[in-house]
C-alpha positions in Angstrom: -166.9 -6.5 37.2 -164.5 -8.8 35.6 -165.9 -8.3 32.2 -165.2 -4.8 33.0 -161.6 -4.9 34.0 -160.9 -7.0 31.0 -162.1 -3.8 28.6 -159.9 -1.2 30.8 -156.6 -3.7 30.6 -157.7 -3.9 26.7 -157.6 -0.3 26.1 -155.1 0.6 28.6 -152.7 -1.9 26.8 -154.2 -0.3 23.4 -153.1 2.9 25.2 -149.3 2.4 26.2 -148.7 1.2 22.4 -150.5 3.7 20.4 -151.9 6.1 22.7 -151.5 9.9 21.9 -151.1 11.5 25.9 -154.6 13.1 25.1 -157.0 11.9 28.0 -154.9 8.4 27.8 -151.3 7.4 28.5 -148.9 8.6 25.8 -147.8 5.1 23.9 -144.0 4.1 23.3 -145.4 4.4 19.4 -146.3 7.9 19.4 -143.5 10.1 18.2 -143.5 12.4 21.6 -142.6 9.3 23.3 -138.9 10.2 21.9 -137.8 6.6 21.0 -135.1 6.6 18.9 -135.6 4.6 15.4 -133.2 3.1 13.8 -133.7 1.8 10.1 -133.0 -1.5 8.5 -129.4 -1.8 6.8 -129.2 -0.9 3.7 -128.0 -4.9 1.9 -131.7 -5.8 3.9 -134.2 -6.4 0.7 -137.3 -3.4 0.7 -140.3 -4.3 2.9 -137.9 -6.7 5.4 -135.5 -7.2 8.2 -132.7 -9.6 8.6 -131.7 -11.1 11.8 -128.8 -8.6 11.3 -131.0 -6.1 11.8 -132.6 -7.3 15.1 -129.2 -7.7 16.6 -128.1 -4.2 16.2 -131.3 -3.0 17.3 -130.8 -5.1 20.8 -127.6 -3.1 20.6 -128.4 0.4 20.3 -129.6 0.0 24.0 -127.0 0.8 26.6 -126.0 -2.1 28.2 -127.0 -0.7 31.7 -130.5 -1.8 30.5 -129.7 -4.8 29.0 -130.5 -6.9 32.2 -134.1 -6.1 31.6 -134.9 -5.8 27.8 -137.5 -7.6 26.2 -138.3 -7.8 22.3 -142.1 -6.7 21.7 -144.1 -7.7 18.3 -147.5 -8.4 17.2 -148.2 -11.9 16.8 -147.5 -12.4 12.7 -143.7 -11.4 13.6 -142.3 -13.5 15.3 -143.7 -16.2 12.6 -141.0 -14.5 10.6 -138.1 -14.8 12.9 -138.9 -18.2 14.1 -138.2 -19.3 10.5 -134.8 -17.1 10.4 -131.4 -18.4 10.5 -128.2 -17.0 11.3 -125.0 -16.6 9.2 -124.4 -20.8 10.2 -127.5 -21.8 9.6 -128.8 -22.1 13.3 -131.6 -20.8 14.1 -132.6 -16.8 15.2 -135.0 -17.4 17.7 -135.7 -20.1 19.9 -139.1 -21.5 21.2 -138.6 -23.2 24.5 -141.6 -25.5 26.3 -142.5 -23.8 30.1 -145.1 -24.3 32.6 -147.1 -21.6 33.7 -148.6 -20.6 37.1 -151.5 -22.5 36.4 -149.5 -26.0 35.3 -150.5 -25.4 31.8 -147.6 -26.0 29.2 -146.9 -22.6 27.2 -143.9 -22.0 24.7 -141.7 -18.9 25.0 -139.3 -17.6 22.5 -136.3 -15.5 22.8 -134.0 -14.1 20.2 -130.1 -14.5 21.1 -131.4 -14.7 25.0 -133.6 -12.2 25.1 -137.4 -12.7 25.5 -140.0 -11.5 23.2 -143.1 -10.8 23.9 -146.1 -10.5 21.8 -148.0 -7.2 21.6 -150.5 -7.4 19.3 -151.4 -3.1 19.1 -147.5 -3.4 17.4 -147.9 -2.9 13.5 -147.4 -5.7 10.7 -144.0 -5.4 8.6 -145.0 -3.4 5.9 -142.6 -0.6 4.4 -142.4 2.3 6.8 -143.8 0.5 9.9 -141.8 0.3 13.1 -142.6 -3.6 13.8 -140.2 -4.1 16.8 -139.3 -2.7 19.9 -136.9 -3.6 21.7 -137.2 -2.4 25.5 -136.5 -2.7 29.4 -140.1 -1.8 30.6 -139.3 -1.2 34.2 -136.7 1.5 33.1 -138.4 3.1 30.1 -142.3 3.3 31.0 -144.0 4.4 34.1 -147.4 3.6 34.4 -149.6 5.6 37.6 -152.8 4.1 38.5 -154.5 7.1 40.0 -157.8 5.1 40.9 -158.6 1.6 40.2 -162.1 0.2 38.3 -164.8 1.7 40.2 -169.1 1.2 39.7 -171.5 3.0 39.9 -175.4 2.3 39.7 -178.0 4.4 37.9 -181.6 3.4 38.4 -182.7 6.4 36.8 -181.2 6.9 33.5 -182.2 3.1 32.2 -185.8 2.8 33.4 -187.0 0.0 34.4 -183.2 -1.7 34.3 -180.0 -0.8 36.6 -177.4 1.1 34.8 -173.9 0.7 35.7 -171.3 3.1 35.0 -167.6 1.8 35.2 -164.6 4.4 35.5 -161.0 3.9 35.9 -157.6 6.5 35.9 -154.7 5.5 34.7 -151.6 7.7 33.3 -148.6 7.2 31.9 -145.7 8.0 29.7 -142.1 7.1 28.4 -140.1 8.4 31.2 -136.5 7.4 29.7 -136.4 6.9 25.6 -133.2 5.7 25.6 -134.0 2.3 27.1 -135.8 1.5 24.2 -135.4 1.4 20.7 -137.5 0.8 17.4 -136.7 -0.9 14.3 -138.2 0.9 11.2 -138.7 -1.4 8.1 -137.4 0.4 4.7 
């Protein structure tokens, strides 16, 4: 069973990034989601961002969100703004030791205060790709778990082995763009 839930979260997370509202949840990626993208600057080399850029992306969120926003990325991002600097030489984002839950030591990051979060479905920075989001998930998602992982045996379609069959419903769409916003590499 556990092996089980681990696919659904897998392609449920797979689903709220890049999923197209077709028998899935529609992702914050897909162009019906309605989240508005706003380009690099122009003085920001071909192919790149600046921190510039990831500043007035945090921006073009209303502040009424702000209390919430997070900064999501796949993993090979945030290699790239922990080696950023701003206009003073300090640096962009910050990696700060916690303990989790469990006692483990993890590190989180944040860029000017805000937390970032790595999604790995989020594309690479390449020329055309929207490789950071800046969001408040609570305000700008809504997730509906119509029925939770459910099994089912078969003895007969396996022969002489038991057959399980695992189901799950789960929908879900951007229920207010404007609480997010995309940065789209030129």
């Amino acid at each position: 069973m556990e092996k089980a839930n681990q696919a659904f979260r897998n392609k449920i997370s797979e689903a709220l990034i890049c999923g197209d509202g077709i028998g899935k949840p529609l992702g914050v990626l897909n162009p019906n989601a309605r989240i508005p993208i706003y380009d690099t600057a122009a003085a920001t080399p071909a192919g790149q961002f600046g921190w510039q850029d990831v500043v007035g992306l945090i921006f073009q969120i209303p502040m009424q969100w702000h209390a919430g926003i997070r900064l999501w990325m796949n993993q090979r991002t945030p290699g790239l703004l922990l080696t950023m600097t701003d206009g003073t030489g300090r640096p962009l984002a910050l990696s700060t030791p916690i303990t989790g839950p469990d006692g483990l030591a993890r590190s989180s990051w944040s860029v000017f205060g805000i937390p970032g979060d790595i999604v790995c479905q989020m594309p690479d920075v390449l020329p055309g790709a929207t490789p950071i989001l800046a969001i408040n998930p609570r305000e700008a998602y809504l997730i509906v778990s119509r029925r939770g992982v459910t099994m089912l045996t078969d003895p007969y379609s396996a022969g002489y082995c038991q057959l399980y069959k695992f189901s799950v419903r789960i929908g879900g769409g951007v229920v207010c763009p404007n609480a997010a916003a995309l940065l789209r590499v030129l």
